[in-house]
PAZAPA-4460 file (N, C-alpha, C; in steps of 0.05 Angstrom, whole numbers, plus 32768, in hexadecimal, padded with zeros to 4 digits):
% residues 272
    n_x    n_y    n_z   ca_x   ca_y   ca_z    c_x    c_y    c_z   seq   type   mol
   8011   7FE8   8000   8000   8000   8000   8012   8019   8000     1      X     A
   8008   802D   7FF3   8019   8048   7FF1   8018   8056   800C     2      X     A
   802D   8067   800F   8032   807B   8021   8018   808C   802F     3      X     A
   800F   8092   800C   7FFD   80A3   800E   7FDC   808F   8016     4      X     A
   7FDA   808B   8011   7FD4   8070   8016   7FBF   8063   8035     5      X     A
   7FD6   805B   8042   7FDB   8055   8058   7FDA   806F   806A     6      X     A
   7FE2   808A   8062   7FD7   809E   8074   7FBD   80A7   8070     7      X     A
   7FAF   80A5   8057   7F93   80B1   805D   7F82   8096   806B     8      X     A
   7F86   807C   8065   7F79   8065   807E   7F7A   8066   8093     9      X     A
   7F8C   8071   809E   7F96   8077   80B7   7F83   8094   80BE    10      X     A
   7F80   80A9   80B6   7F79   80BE   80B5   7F5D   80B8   80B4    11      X     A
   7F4B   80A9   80A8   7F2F   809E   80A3   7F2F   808F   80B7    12      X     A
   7F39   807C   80CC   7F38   806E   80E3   7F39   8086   80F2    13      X     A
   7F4C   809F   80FD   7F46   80AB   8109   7F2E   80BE   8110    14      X     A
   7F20   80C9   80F2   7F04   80D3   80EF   7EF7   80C8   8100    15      X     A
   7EF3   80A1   80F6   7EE5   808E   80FC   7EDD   8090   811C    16      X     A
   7EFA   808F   812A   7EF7   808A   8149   7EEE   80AE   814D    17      X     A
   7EF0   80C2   8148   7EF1   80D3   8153   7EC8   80D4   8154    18      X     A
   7EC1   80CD   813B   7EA8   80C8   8134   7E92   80B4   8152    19      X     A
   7EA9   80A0   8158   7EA1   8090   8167   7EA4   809D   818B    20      X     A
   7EB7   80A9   818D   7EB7   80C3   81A5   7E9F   80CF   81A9    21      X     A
   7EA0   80DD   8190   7E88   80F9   8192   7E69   80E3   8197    22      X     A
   7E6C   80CE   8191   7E4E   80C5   8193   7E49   80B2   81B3    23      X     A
   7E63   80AC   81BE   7E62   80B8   81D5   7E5F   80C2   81EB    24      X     A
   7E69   80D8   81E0   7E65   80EF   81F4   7E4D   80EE   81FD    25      X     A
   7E3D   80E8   81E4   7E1D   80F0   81E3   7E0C   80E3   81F1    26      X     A
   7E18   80C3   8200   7E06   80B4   820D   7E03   80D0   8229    27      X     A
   7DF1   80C9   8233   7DE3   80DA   824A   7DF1   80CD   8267    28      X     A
   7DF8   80E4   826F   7E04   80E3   828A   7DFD   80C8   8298    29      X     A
   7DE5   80C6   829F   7DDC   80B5   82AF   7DDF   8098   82A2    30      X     A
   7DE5   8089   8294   7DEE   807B   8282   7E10   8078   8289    31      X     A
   7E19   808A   827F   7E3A   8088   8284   7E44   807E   82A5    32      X     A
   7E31   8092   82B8   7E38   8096   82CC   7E29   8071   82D5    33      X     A
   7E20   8061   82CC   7E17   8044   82D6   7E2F   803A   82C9    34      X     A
   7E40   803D   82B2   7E4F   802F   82A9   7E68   8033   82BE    35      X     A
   7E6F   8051   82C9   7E86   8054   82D8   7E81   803F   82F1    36      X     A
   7E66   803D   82FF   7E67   802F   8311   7E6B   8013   830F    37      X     A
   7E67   8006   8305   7E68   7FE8   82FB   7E83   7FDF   8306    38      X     A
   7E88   7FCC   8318   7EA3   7FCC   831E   7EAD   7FBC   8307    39      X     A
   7EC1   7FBB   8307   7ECC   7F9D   82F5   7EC8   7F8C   82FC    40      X     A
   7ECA   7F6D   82E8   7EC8   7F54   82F5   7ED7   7F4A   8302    41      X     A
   7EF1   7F55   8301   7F06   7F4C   8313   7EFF   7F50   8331    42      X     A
   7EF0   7F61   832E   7EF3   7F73   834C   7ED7   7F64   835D    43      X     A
   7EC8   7F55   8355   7EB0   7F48   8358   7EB5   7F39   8370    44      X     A
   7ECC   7F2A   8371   7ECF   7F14   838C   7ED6   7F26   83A1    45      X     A
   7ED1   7F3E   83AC   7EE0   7F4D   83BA   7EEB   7F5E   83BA    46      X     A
   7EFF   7F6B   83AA   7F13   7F77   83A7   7EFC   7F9A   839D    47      X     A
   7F0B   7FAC   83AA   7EF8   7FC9   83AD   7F03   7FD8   8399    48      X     A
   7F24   7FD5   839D   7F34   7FEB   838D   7F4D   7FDD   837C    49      X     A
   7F58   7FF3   8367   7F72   7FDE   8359   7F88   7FF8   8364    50      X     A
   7F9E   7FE9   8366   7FC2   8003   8374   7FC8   7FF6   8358    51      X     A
   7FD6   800C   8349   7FED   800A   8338   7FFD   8008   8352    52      X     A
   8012   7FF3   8340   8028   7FEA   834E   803F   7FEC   833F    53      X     A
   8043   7FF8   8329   8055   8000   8316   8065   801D   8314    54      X     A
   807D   801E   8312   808A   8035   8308   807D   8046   82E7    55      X     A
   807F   8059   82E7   8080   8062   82D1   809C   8067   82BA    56      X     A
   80A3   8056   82AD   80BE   8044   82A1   80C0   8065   828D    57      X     A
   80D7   8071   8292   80E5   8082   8288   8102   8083   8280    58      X     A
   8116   808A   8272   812F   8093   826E   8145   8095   828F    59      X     A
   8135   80A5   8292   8130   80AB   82BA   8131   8095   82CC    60      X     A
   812F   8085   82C1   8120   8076   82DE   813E   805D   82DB    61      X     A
   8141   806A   82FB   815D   805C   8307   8162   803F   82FE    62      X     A
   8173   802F   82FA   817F   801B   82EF   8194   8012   8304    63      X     A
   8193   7FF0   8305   81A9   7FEE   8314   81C0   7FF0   830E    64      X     A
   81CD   7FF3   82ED   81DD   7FF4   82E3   81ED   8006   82E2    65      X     A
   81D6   8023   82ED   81D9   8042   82E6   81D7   8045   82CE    66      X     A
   81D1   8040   82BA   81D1   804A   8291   81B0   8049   829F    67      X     A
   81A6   8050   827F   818F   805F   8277   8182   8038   826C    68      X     A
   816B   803A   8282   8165   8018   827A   8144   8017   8257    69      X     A
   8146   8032   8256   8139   803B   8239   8141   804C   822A    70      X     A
   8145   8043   8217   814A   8058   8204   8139   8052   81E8    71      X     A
   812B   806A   81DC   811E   806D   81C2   8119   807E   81B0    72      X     A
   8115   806E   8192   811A   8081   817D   80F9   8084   8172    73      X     A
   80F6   8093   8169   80D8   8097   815B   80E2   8098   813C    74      X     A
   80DA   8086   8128   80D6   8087   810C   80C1   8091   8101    75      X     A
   80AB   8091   810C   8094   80A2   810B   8084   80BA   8112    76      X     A
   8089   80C8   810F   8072   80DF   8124   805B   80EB   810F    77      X     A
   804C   80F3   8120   8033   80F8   811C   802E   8112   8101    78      X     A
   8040   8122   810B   8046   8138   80F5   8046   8136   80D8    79      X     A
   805D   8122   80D9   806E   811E   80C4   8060   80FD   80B6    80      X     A
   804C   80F1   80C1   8049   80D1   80B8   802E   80C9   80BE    81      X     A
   8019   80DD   80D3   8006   80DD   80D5   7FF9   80D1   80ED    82      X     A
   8010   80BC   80F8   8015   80B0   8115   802E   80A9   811C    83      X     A
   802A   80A0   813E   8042   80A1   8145   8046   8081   814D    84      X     A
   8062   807E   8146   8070   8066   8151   8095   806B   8160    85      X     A
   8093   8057   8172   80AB   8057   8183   80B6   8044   8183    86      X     A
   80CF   803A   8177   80E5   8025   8180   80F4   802B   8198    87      X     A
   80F2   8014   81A8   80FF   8012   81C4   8116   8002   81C5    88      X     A
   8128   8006   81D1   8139   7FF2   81DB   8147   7FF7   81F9    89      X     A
   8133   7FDD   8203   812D   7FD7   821D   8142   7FC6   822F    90      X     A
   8151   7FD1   8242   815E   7FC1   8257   8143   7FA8   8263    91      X     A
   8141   7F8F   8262   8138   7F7F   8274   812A   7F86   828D    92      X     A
   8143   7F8D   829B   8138   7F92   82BE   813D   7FAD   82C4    93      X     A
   8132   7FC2   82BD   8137   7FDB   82C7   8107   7FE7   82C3    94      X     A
   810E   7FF0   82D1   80F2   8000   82D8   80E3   7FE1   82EC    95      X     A
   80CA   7FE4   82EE   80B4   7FD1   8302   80B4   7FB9   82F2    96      X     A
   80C6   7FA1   82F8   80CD   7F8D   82E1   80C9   7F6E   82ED    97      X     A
   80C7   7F60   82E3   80CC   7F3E   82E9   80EF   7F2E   82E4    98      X     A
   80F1   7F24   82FA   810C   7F1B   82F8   8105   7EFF   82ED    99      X     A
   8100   7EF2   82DF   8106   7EDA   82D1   810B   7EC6   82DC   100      X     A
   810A   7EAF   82E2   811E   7E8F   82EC   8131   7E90   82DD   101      X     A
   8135   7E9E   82BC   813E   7E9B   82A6   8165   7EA4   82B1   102      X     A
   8153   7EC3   82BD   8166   7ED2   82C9   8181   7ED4   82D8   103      X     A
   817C   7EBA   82E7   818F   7EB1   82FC   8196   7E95   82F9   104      X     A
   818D   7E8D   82E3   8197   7E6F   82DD   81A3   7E65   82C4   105      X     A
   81A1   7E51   82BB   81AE   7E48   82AA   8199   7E3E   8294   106      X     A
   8186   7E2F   829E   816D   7E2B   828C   8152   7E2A   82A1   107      X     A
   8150   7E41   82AD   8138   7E46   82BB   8126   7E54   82A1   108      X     A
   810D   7E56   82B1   80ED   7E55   829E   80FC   7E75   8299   109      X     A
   80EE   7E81   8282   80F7   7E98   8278   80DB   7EA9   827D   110      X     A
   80D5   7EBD   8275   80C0   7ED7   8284   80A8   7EC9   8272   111      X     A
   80A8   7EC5   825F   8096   7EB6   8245   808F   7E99   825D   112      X     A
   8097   7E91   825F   808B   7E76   826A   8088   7E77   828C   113      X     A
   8091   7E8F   829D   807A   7E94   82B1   805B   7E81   82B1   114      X     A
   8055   7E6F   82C1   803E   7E68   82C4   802D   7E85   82C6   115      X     A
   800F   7E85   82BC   7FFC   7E99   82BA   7FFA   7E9E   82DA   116      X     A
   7FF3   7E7D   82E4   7FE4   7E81   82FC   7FF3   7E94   8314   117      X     A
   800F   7E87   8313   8027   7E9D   8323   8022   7EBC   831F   118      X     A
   801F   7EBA   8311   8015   7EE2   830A   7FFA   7EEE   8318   119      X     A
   7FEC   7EE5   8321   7FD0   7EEC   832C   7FDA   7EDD   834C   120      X     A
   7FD8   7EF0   8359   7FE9   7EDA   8371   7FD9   7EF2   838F   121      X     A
   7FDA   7EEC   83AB   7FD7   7EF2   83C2   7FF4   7F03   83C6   122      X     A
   7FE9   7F19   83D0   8003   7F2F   83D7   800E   7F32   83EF   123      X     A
   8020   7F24   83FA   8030   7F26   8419   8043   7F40   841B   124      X     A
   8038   7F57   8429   8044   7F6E   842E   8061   7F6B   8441   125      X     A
   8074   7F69   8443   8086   7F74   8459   808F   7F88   8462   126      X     A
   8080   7F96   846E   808B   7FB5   847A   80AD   7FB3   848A   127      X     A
   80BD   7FC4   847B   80DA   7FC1   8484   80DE   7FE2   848B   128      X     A
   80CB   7FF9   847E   80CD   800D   8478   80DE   8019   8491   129      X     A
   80CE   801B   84AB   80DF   8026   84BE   8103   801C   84C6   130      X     A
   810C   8001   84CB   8122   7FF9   84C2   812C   800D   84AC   131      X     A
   8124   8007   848D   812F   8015   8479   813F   8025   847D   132      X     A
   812F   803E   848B   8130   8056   848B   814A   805E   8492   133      X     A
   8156   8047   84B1   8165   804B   84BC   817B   803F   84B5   134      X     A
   8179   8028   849E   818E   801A   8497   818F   8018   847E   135      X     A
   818F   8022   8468   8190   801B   844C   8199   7FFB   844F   136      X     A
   81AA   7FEE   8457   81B5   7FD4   8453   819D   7FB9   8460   137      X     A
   818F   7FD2   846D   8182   7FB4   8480   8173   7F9C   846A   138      X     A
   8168   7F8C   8476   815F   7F79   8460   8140   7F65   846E   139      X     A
   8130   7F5D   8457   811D   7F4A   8469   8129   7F32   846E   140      X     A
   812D   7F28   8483   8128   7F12   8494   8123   7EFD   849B   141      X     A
   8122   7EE9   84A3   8108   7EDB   84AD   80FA   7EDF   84C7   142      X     A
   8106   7EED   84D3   80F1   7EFB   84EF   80E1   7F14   84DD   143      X     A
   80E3   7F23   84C9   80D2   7F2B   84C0   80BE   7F13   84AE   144      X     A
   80BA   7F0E   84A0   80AB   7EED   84A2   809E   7EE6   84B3   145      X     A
   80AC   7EE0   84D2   80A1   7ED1   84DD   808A   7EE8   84EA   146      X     A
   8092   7F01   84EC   807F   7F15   84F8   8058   7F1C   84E8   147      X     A
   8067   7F1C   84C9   8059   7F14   84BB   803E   7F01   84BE   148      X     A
   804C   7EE6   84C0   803D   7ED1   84BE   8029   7ED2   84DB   149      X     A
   803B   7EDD   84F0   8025   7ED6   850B   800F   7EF1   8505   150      X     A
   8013   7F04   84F6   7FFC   7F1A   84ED   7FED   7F15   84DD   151      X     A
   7FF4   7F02   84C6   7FE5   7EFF   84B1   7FD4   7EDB   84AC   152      X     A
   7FE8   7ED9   84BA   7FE9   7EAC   84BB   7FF8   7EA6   84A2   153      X     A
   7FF4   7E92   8498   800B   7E83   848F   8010   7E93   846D   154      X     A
   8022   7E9B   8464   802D   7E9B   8441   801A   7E94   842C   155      X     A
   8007   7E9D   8425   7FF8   7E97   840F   8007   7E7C   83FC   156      X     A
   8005   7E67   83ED   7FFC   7E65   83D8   8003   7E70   83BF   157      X     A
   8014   7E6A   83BA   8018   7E84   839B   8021   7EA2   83A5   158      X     A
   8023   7EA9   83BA   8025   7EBE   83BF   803A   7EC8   83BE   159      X     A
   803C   7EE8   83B4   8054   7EF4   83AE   8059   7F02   83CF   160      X     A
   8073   7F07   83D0   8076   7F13   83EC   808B   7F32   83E4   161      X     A
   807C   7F3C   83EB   808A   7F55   83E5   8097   7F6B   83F6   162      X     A
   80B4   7F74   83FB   80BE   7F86   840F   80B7   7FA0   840A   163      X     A
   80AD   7FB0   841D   80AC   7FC6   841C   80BD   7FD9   8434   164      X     A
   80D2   7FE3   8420   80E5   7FEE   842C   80D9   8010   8434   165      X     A
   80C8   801A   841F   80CB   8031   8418   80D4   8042   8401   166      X     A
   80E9   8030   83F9   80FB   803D   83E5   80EE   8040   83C9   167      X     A
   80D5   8040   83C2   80CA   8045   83A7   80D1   8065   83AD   168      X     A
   80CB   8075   83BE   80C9   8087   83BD   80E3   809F   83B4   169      X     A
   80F5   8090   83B8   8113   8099   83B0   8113   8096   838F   170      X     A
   8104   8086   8380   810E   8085   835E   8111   80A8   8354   171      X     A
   810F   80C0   835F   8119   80D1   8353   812A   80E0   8361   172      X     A
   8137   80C4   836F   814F   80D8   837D   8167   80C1   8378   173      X     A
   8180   80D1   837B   819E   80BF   837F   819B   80AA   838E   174      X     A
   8189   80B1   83A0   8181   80A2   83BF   817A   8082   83B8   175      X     A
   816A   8079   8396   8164   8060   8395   8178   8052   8385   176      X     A
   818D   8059   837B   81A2   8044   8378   81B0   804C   8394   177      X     A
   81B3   8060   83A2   81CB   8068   83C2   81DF   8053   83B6   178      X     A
   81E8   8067   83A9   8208   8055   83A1   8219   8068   83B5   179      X     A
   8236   8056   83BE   8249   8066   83C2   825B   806B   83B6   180      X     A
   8271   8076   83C6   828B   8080   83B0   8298   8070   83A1   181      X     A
   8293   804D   83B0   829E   8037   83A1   828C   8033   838B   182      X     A
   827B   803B   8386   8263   802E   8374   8251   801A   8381   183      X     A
   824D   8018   8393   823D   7FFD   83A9   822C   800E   83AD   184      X     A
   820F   7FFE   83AA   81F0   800D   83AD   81EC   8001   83CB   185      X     A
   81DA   800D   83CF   81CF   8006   83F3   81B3   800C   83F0   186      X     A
   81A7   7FF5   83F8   818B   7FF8   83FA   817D   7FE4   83FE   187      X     A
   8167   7FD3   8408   8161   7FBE   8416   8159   7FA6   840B   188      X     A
   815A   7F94   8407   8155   7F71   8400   814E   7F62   8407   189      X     A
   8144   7F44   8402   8141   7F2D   8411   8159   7F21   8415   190      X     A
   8160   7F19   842F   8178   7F13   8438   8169   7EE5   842F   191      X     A
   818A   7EE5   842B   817F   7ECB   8425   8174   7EB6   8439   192      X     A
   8177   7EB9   8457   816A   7EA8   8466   814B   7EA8   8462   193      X     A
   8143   7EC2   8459   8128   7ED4   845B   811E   7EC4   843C   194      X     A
   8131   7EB8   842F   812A   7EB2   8411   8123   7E94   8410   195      X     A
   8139   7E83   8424   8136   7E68   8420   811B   7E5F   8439   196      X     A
   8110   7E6F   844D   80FF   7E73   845D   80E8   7E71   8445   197      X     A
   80EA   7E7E   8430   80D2   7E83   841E   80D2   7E6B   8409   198      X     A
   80E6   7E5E   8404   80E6   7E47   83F5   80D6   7E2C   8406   199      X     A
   80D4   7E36   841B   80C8   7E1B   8425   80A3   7E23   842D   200      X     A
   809F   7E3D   8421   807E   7E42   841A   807A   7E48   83FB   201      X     A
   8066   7E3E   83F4   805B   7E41   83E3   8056   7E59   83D4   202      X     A
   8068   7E75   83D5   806A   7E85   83CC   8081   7E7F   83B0   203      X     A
   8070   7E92   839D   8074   7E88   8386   8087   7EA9   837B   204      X     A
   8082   7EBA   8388   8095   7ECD   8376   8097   7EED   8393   205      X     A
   80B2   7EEF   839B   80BF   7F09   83AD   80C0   7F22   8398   206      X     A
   80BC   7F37   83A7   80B6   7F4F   8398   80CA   7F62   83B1   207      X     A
   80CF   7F75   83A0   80E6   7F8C   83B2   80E0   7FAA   83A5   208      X     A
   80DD   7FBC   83B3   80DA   7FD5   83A3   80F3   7FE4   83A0   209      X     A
   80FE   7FDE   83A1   8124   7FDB   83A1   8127   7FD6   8380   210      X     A
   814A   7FD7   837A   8150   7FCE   8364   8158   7FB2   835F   211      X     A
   815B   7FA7   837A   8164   7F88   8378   8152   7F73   838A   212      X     A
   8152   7F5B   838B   8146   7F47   839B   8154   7F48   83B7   213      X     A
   8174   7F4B   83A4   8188   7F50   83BE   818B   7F6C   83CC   214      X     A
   819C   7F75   83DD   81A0   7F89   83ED   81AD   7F91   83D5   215      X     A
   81B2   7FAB   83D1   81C1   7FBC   83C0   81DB   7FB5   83C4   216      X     A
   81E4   7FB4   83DB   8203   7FA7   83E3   8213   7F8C   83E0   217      X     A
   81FE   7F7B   83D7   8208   7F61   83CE   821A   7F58   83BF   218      X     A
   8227   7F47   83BF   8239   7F44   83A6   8238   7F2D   83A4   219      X     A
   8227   7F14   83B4   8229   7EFA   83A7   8208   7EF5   839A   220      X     A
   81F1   7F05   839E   81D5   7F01   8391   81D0   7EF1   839C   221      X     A
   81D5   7EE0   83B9   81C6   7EC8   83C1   81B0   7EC7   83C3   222      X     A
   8199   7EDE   83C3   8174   7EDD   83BF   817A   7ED2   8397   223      X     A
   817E   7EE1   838E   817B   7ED9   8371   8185   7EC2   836B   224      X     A
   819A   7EB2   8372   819E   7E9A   836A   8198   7E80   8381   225      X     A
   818D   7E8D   8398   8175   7E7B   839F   815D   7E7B   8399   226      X     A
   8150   7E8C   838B   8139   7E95   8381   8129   7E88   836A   227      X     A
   813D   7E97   835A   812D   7E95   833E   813D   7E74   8338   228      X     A
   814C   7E67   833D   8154   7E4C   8330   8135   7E36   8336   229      X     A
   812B   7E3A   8345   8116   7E2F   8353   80FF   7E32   833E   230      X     A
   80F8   7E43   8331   80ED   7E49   831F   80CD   7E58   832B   231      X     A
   80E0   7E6B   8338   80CA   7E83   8348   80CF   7E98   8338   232      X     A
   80CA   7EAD   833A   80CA   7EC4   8332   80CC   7EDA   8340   233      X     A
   80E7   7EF4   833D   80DB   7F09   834D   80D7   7F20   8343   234      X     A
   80D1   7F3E   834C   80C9   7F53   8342   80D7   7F6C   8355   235      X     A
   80DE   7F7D   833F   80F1   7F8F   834A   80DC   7FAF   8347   236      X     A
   80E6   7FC5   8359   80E2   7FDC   834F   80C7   7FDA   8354   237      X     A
   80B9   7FC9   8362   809B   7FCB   8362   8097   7FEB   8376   238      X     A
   807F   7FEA   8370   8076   800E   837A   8061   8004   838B   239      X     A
   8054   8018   839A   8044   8020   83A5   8039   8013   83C0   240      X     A
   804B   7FFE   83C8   8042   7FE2   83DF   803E   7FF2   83F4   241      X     A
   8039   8015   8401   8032   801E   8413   8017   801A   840B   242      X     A
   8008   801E   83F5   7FEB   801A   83ED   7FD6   8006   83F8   243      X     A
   7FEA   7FED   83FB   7FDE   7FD6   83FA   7FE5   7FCC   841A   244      X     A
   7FD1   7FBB   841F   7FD0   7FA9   8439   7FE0   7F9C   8438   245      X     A
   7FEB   7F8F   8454   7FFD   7F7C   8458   7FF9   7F67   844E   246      X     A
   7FDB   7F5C   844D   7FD6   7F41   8443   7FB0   7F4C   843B   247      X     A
   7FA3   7F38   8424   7F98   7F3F   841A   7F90   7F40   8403   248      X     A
   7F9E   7F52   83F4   7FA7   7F61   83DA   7FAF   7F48   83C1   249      X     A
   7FA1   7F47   83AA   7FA7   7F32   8398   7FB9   7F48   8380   250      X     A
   7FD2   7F41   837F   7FE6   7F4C   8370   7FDC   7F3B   8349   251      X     A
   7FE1   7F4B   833F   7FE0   7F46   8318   7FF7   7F54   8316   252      X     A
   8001   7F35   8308   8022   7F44   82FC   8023   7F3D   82DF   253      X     A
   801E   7F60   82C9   8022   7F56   82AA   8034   7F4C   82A9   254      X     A
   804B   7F34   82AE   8065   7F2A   829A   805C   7F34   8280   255      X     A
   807A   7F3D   8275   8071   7F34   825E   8073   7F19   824D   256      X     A
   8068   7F19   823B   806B   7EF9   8226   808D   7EFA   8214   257      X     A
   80A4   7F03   8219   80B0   7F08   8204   80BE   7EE0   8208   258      X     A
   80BB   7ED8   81F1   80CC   7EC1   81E8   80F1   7EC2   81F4   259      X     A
   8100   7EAA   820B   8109   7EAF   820E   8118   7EC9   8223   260      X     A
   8109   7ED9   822F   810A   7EEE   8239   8110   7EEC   825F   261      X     A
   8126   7EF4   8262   812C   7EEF   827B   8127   7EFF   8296   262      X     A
   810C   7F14   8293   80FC   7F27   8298   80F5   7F40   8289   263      X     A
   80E6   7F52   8293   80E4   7F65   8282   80CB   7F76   8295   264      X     A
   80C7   7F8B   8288   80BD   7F9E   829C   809D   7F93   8294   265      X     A
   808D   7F98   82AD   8073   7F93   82BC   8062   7FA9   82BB   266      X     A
   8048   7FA5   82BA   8033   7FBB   82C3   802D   7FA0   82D3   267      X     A
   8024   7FB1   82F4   801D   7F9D   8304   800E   7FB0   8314   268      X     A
   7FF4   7FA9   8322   7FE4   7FB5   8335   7FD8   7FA2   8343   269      X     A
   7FC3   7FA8   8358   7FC1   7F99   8373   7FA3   7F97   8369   270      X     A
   7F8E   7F93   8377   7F74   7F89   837A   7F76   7F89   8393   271      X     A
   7F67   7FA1   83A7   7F62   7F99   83C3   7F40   7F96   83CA   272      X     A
***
């Protein structure tokens, strides 16, 4: 099909929807306003409200690497072609992402072969926040666990367990890689007693709002290569776990589908 072509189709689809807007608008308040109420079906067994639990993935947005974990070119713009398109080329694990089995192993399950059911899972909060504050290094536990469990009762089932340090709140500061003069980041983890404690429940995937599974200070990854070889899954950079209850909360984590793919960034939100 010609240039010319392919822009006025495109241009006649836009009429089209804009056509489909304006008619719309036109349904009557009272009409619209039954459709806003309608909850979703998700939300039917319970659940009142949805938390984004995601970063908003920018140029910006801290890396553990320190480089720029996006970068993109536009071949298209709207001006000049009549719409717009964006080529990306995406770091794996930088922004609100899934760490893979793929990741830390040798032939662990890759982000594409994630079981579905692991992704829809029971949300175990760990509040570390006050610690944090006072220790960038500190780490969860298994007396945080065990404090947990006598509050909540036993580890869900599929359940993801997630630390909440606090530290989402640092992504627009130096403060969420806190590197030092050596280049060594500081900032909080699942310490591995706190990891192999979790291998023996039925929790299927650890979450950190941090850049790593590990403490920023690590240098041997013992959560990641006790972790993901097992063929669990974890999630980095998650946001917003002040939002959400300690226990409760049914976490949805988009993986993506990429073939081969040893994580990749997430849209993930809660159901409370």
């Amino acid at each position: 099909m010609c240039d010319i072509c392919v822009m006025n189709s495109v241009k006649n689809r836009m009429l089209s929807r804009r056509d489909i807007l304006r008619a719309s608008a036109a349904v009557p308040v009272t009409a619209a306003a039954g459709l806003v109420a309608s909850a979703p079906a998700t939300l039917a067994a319970g659940h009142g409200r949805v938390v984004d639990m995601t970063h908003t993935f920018s140029e910006e947005f801290p890396t553990w690497v320190g480089e720029p974990g996006l970068n993109r070119e536009q071949p298209a713009n709207f001006a000049d072609h009549g719409f717009n398109v964006f080529v990306y080329t995406v770091d794996e694990h930088s922004g609100t992402h899934i760490d893979a089995p793929l990741h830390f192993s040798a032939d662990g399950l890759s982000v594409d072969e994630i079981p579905v059911n692991d992704l829809v899972c029971p949300l175990a909060v760990v509040d570390i926040r006050a610690r944090a504050a006072e220790d960038a290094d500190t780490q969860v536990t298994p007396k945080d666990l065990q404090a947990w469990i006598d509050a909540n009762g036993p580890i869900p089932d599929g359940a993801c367990v997630a630390m909440n340090s606090g530290w989402s709140t640092k992504t627009d500061t130096p403060g969420f890689r806190n590197a030092d003069a050596d280049g060594i980041q500081h900032y909080p983890g699942f310490h591995i007693e706190a990891t192999q404690m979790l291998l023996e429940t039925g929790a299927r995937s650890i979450a950190v709002d941090t850049l790593s599974l590990d403490l920023g200070a690590s240098q041997d990854f013992a959560t990641h290569y006790a972790w993901l070889p097992t063929g669990r899954f974890g999630i980095e950079c998650i946001a917003n776990l002040d939002e959400v209850p300690a226990s409760g909360a049914t976490l949805i984590v988009g993986a993506p589908k990429i073939q081969g793919g040893t994580g990749g960034q997430a849209r993930i939100f809660a159901l409370i």
